[in-house]
Kinemage of the C-alpha trace (Angstrom):
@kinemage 1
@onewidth
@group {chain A} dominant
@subgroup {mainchain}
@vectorlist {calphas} color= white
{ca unk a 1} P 16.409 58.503 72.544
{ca unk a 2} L 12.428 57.585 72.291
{ca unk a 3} L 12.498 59.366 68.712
{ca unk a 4} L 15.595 57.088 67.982
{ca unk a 5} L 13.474 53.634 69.197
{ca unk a 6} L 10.056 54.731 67.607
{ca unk a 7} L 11.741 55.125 64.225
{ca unk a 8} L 13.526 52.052 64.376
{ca unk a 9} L 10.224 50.230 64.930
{ca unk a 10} L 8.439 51.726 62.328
{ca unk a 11} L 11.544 50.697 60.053
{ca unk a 12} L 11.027 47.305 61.367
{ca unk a 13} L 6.752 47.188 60.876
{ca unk a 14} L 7.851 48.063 57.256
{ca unk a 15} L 10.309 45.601 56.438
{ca unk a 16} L 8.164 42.681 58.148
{ca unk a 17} L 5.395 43.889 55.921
{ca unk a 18} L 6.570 43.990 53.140
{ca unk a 19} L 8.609 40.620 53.744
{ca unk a 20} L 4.501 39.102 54.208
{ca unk a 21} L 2.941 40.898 51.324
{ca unk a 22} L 5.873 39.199 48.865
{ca unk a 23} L 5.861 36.135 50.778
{ca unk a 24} L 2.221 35.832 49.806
{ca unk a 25} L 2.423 36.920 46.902
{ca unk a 26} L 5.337 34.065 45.790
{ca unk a 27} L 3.102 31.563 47.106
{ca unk a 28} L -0.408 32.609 45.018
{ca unk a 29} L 2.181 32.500 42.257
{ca unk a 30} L 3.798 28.737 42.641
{ca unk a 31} L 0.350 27.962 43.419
{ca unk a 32} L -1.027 29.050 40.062
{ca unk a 33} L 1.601 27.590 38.201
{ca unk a 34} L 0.917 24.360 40.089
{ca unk a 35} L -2.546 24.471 38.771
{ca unk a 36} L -1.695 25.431 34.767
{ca unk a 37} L 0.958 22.391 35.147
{ca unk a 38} L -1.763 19.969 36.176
{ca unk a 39} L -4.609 21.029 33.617
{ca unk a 40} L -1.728 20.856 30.756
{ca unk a 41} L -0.761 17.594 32.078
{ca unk a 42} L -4.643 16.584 31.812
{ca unk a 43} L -5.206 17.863 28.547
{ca unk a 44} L -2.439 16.062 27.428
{ca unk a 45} L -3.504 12.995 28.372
{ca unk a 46} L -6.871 13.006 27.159
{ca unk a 47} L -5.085 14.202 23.607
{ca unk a 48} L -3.388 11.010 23.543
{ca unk a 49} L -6.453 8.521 24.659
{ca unk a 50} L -7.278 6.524 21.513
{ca unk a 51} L -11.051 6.411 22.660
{ca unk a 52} L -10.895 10.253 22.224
{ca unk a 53} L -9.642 11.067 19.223
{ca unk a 54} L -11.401 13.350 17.396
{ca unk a 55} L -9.560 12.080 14.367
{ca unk a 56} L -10.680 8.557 14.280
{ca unk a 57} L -13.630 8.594 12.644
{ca unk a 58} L -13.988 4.888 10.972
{ca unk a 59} L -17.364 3.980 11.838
{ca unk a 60} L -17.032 0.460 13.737
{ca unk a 61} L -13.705 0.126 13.981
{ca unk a 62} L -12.469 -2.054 16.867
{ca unk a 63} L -9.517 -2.030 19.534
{ca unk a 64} L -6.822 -4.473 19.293
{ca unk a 65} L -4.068 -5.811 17.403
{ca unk a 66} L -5.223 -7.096 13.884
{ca unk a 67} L -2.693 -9.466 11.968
{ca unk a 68} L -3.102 -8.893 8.010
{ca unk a 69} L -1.322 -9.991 4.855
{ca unk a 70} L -1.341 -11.187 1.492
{ca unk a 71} L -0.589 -9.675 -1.642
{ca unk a 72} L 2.944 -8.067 -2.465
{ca unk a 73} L 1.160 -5.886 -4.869
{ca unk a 74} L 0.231 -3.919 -1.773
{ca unk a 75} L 3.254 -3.550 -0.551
{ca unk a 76} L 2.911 0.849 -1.205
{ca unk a 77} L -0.299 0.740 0.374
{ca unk a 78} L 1.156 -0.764 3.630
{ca unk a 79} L 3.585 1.905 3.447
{ca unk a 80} L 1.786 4.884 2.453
{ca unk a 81} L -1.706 4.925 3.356
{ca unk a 82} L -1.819 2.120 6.516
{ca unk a 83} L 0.677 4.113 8.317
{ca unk a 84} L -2.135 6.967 8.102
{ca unk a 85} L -4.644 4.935 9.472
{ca unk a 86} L -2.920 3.863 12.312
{ca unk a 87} L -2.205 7.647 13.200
{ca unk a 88} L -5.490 8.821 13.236
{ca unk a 89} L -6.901 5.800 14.743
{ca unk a 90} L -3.955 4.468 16.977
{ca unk a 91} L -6.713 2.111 18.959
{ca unk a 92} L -6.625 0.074 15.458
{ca unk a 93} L -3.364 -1.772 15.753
{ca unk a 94} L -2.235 -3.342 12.570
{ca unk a 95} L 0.519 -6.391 12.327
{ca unk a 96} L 1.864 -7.178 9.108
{ca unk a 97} L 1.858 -10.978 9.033
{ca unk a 98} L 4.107 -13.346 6.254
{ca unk a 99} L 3.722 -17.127 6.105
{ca unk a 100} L 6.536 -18.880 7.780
{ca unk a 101} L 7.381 -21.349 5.187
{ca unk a 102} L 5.610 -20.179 2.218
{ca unk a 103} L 6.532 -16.977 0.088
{ca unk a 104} L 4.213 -13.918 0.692
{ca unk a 105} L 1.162 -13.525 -1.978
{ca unk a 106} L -2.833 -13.540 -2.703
{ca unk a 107} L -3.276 -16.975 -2.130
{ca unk a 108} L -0.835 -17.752 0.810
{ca unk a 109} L -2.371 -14.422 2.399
{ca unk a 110} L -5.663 -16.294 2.253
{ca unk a 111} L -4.968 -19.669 3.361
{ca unk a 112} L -3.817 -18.155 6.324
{ca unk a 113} L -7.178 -16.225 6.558
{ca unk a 114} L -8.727 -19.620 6.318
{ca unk a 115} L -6.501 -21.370 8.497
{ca unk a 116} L -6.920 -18.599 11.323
{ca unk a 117} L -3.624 -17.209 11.123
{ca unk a 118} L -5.024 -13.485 9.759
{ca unk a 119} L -7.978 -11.256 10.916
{ca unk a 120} L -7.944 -10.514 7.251
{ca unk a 121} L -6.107 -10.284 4.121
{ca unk a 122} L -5.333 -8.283 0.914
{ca unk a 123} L -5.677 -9.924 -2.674
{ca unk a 124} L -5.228 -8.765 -6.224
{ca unk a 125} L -7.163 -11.437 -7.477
{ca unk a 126} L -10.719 -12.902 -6.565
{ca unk a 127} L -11.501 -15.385 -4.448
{ca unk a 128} L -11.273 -18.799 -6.003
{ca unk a 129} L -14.613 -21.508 -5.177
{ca unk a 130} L -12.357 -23.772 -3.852
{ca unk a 131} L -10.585 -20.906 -1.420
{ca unk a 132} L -14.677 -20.515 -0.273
{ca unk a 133} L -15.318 -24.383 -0.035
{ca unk a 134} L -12.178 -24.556 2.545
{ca unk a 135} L -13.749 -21.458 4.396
{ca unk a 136} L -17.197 -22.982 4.943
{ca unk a 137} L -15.404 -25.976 5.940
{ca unk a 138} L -14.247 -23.579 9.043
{ca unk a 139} L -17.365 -21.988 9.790
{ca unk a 140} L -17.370 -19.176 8.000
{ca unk a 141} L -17.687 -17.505 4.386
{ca unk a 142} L -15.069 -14.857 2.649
{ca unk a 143} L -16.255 -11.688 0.872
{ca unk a 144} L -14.384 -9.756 -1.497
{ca unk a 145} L -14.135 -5.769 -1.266
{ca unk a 146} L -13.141 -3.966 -4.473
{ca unk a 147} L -10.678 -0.603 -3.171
{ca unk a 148} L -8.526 -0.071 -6.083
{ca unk a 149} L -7.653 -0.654 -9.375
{ca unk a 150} L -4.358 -2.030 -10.934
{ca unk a 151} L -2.600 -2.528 -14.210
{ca unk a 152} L -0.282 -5.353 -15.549
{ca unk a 153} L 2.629 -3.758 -17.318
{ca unk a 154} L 5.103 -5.095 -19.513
{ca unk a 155} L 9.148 -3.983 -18.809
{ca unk a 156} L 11.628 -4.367 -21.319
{ca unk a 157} L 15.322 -2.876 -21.529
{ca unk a 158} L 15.649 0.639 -22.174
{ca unk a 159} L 17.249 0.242 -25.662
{ca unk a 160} L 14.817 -2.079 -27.242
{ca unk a 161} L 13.175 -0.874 -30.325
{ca unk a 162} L 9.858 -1.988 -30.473
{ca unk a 163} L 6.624 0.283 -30.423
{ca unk a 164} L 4.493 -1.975 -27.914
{ca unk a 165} L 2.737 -5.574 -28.131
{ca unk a 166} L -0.752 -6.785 -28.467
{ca unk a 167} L -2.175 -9.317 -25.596
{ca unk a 168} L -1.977 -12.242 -28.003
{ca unk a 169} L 1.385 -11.409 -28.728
{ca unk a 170} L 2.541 -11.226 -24.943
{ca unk a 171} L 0.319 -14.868 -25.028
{ca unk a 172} L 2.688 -16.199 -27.228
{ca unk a 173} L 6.204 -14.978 -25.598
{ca unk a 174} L 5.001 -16.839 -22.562
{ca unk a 175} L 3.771 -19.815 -23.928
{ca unk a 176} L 6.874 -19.944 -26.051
{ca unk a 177} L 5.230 -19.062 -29.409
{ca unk a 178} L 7.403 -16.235 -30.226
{ca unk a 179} L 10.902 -16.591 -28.673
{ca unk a 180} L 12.823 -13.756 -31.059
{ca unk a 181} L 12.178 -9.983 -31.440
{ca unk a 182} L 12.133 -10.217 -35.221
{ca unk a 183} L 8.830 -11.557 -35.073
{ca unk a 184} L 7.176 -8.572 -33.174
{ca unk a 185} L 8.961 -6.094 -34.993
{ca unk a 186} L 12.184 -5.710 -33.678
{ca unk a 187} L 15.541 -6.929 -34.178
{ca unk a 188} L 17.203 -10.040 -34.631
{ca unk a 189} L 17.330 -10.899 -30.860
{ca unk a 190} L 16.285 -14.117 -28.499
{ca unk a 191} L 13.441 -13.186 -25.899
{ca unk a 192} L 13.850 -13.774 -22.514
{ca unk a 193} L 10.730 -13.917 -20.422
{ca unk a 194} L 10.860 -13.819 -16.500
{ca unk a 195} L 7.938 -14.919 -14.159
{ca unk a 196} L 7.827 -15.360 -10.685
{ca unk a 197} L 6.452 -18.765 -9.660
{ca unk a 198} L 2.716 -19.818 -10.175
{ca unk a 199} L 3.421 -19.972 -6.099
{ca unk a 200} L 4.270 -16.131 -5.875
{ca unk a 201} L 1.135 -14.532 -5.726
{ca unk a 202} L -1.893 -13.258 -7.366
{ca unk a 203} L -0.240 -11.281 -10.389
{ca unk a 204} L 0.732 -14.381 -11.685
{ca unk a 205} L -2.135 -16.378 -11.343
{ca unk a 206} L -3.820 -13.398 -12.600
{ca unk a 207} L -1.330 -13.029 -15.387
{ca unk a 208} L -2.515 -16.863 -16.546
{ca unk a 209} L -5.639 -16.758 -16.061
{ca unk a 210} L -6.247 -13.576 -18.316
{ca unk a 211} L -3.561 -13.195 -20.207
{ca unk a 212} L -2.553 -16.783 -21.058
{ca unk a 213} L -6.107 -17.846 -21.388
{ca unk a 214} L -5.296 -20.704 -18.698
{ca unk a 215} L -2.415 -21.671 -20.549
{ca unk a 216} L 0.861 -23.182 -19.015
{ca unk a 217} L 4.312 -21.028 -19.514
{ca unk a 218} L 6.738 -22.280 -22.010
{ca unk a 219} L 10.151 -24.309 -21.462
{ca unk a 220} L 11.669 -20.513 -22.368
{ca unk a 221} L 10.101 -18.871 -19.120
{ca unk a 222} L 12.847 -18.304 -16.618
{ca unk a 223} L 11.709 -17.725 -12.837
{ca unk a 224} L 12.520 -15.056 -10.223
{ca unk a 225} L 12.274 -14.423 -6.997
{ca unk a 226} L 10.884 -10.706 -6.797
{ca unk a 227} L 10.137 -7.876 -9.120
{ca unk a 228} L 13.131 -5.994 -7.831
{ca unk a 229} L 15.613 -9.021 -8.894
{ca unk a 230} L 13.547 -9.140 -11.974
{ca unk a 231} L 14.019 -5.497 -12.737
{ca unk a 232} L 17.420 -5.108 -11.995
{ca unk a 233} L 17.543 -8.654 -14.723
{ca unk a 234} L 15.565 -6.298 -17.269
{ca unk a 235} L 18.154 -3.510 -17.006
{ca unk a 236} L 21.234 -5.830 -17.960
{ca unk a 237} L 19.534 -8.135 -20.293
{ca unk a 238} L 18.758 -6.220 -24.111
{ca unk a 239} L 15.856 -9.699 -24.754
{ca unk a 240} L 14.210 -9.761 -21.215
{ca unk a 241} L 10.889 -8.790 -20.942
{ca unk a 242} L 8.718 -9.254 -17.463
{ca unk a 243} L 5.244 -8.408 -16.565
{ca unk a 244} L 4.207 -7.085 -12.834
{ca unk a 245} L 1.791 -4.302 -11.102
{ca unk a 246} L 2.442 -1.027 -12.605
{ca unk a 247} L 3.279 1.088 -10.311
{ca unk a 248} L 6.610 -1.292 -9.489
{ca unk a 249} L 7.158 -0.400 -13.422
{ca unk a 250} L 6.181 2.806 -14.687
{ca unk a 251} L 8.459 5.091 -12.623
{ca unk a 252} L 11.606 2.830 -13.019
{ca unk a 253} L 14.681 4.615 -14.452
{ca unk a 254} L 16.693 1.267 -15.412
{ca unk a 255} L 13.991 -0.207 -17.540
{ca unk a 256} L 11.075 1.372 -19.824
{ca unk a 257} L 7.567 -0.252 -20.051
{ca unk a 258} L 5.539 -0.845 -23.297
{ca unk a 259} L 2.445 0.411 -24.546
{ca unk a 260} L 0.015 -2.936 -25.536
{ca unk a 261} L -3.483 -3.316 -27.165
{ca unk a 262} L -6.146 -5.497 -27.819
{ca unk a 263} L -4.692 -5.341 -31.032
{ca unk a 264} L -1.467 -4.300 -32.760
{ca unk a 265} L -3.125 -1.137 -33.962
{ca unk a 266} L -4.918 0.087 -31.276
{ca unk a 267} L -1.871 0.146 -28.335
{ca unk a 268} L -2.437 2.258 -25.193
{ca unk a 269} L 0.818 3.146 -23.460
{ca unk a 270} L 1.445 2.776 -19.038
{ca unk a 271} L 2.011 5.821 -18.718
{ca unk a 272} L 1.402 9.461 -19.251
{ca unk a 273} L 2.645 11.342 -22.315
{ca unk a 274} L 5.059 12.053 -23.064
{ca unk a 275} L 7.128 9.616 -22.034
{ca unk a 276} L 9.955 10.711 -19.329
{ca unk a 277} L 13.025 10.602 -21.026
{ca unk a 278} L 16.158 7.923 -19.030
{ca unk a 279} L 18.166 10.538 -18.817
{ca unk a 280} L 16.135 13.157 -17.036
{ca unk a 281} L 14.725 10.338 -14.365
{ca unk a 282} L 14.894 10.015 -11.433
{ca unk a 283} L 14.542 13.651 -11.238
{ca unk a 284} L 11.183 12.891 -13.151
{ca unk a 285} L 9.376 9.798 -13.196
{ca unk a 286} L 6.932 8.342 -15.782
{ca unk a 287} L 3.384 8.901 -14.088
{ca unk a 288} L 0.624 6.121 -14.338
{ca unk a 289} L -1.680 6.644 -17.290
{ca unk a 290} L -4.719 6.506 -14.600
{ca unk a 291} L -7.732 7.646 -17.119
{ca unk a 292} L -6.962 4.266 -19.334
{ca unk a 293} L -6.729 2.534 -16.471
{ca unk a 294} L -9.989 3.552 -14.645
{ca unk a 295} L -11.849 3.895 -18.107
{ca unk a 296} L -10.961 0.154 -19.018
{ca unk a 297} L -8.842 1.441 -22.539
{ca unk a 298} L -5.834 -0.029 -21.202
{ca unk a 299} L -6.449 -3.991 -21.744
{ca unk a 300} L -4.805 -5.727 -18.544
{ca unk a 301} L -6.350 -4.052 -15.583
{ca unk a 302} L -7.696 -5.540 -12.373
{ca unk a 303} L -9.063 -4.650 -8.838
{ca unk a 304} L -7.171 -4.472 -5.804
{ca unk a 305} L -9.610 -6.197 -2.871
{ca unk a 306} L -10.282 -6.482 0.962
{ca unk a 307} L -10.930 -10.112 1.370
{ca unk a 308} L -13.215 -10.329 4.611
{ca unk a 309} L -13.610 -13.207 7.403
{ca unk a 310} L -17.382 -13.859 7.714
{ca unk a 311} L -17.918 -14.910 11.196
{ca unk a 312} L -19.513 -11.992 13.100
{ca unk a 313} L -16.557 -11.686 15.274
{ca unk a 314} L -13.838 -9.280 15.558
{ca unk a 315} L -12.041 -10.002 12.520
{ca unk a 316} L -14.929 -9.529 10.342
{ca unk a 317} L -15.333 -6.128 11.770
{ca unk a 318} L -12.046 -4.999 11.315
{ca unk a 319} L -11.655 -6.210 8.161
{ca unk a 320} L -15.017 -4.444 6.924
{ca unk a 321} L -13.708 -1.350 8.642
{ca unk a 322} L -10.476 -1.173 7.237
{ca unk a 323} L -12.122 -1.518 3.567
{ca unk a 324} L -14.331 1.067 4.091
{ca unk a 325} L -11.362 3.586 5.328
{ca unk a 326} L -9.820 2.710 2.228
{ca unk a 327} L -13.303 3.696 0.349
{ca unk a 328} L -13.518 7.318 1.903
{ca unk a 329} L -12.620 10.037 0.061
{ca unk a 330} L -9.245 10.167 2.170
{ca unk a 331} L -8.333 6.213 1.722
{ca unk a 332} L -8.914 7.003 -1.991
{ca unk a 333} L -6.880 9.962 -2.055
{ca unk a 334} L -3.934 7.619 -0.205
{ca unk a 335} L -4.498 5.063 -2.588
{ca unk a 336} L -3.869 7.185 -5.427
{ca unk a 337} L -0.777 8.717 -4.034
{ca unk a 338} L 0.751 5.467 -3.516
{ca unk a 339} L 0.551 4.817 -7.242
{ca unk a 340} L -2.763 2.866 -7.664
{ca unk a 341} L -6.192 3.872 -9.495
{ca unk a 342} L -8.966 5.114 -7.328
{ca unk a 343} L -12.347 2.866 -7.863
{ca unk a 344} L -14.457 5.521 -6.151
């Protein structure tokens, strides 16, 4: 009977011994994982703190919510290449501003830098004295920053047959010199040039101011809204011709755009060549013809800029910083993927 109750308490010291040593041990192991769950959680959080971000390496840039605006022509680079910048450097908010009554563009973009509306804007023209007058009258002073480089190109409908124009010869379509084909070589056929509105924007002040040597458009000039109404106007009228930043013209598929020159004999085409045949786009696209551009060969170019608020505040800062993301080898890189020339 003893040797019965002796066994049964050793087969009792055994189970309650064991039932401690794996009772300890589940606890050291919910414990651990307590502790892995709280460092993850930790690192986590410090990954996602915009102060430290090893990424976000813009010298000066500040914190806060910048409004910007301006030129359509910069319409890809809001898409492709500020969308980067506010990845690596989320602290850097960005707010696409438009005017409320007026129609986006270089110059509204920087009235409402002068009127306070914008921390700062983007141009694809310089600033005008006048523009600086109004900004001293505020207080402060605007600088221009050179990022990019753009062309003007010339659309026309797919099935026209003419080899290209020189400058004067685009001249004289808008001012209503030339109003029929025959004249520049091709068939007997009325022109019909589209513009947007003096109003629109910096390509067409540009577009007058270098191209029509100051002059006004003709009575033959129609006016429209956008470049995508005006391209989608191209592809169903055989006389239209319209002028706007290349990269909203090169890689079209509906319409084809036209070598020009100085000159009639020395015409240097858009693109790259060969040309991309209609029928094989949009599985390939026409590529900008980026060493004409950059070396000056191809004879409408201009600079995309960074126009700055100088008032040692915030908005100068960010604007500076934001110009001189765009500068770094990365910004430039962006830049040229979205279809514009690298200046650096």
């Amino acid at each position: 009977m003893s040797h019965k109750n002796e066994t049964l308490r050793l087969l009792l010291s055994f189970i309650i011994t064991c039932g401690l040593i794996f009772g300890g041990l589940w606890f050291l192991m919910e414990r651990w994982a307590k502790i892995n769950s709280s460092n993850s959680e930790n690192l986590v959080d410090k990954s996602k703190s915009p102060n430290s971000s090893p990424s976000c390496n813009v010298a000066n840039i500040p914190e806060g919510t910048f409004n910007y605006g301006g030129s359509t022509t910069w319409s890809p680079i809001r898409k492709d290449v500020d969308s980067v910048l506010q990845t690596i450097c989320p602290q850097f908010i960005l707010r696409y501003t438009q005017p409320l009554f007026d129609k986006p563009g270089s110059g509204t973009g920087i009235k409402m830098l002068i009127d306070n509306q914008l921390a700062f804007s983007q141009s694809s023209r310089s600033i005008k004295a006048e523009e600086n007058t109004q900004a001293q009258q505020k207080g402060f002073s605007l600088k221009e920053i050179s990022v990019a480089i753009d062309g003007i190109a010339i659309s026309v409908h797919p099935k026209l047959n003419v080899s290209g124009l020189s400058v004067a010869q685009i001249k004289d379509i808008y001012t209503g010199k030339i109003t029929n084909w025959q004249q520049v070589g091709g068939l007997n056929l009325p022109i019909t040039p589209l513009s947007r509105s003096k109003e629109a924007g910096g390509t067409v002040e540009f577009f007058v101011e270098n191209v029509l040597n100051k002059e006004q458009f003709g009575s033959n000039v129609s006016y429209i809204g956008t470049t995508t109404e005006a391209i989608r106007k191209i592809a169903t009228t055989p006389g239209g011709i319209y002028y706007a930043s290349a990269p909203e013209i090169v890689p079209q598929c509906t319409i084809k755009s036209l070598p020009i020159g100085r000159t009639s004999s020395q015409l240097v085409a858009p693109y790259q060549q060969p040309p991309i045949p209609q029928s094989e786009c949009p599985g390939k696209r026409n590529q900008l013809n980026a060493q004409d551009f950059r070396s000056g060969n191809y004879p409408i170019t201009r600079n995309l800029f960074v126009i700055v608020k100088q008032n040692s505040q915030a908005d100068q800062q960010a604007g500076e910083a934001y110009a001189n993301w765009l500068l770094t080898p990365q910004g430039q890189e962006l830049i040229e993927k979205a279809g514009f020339i690298r200046i650096k």
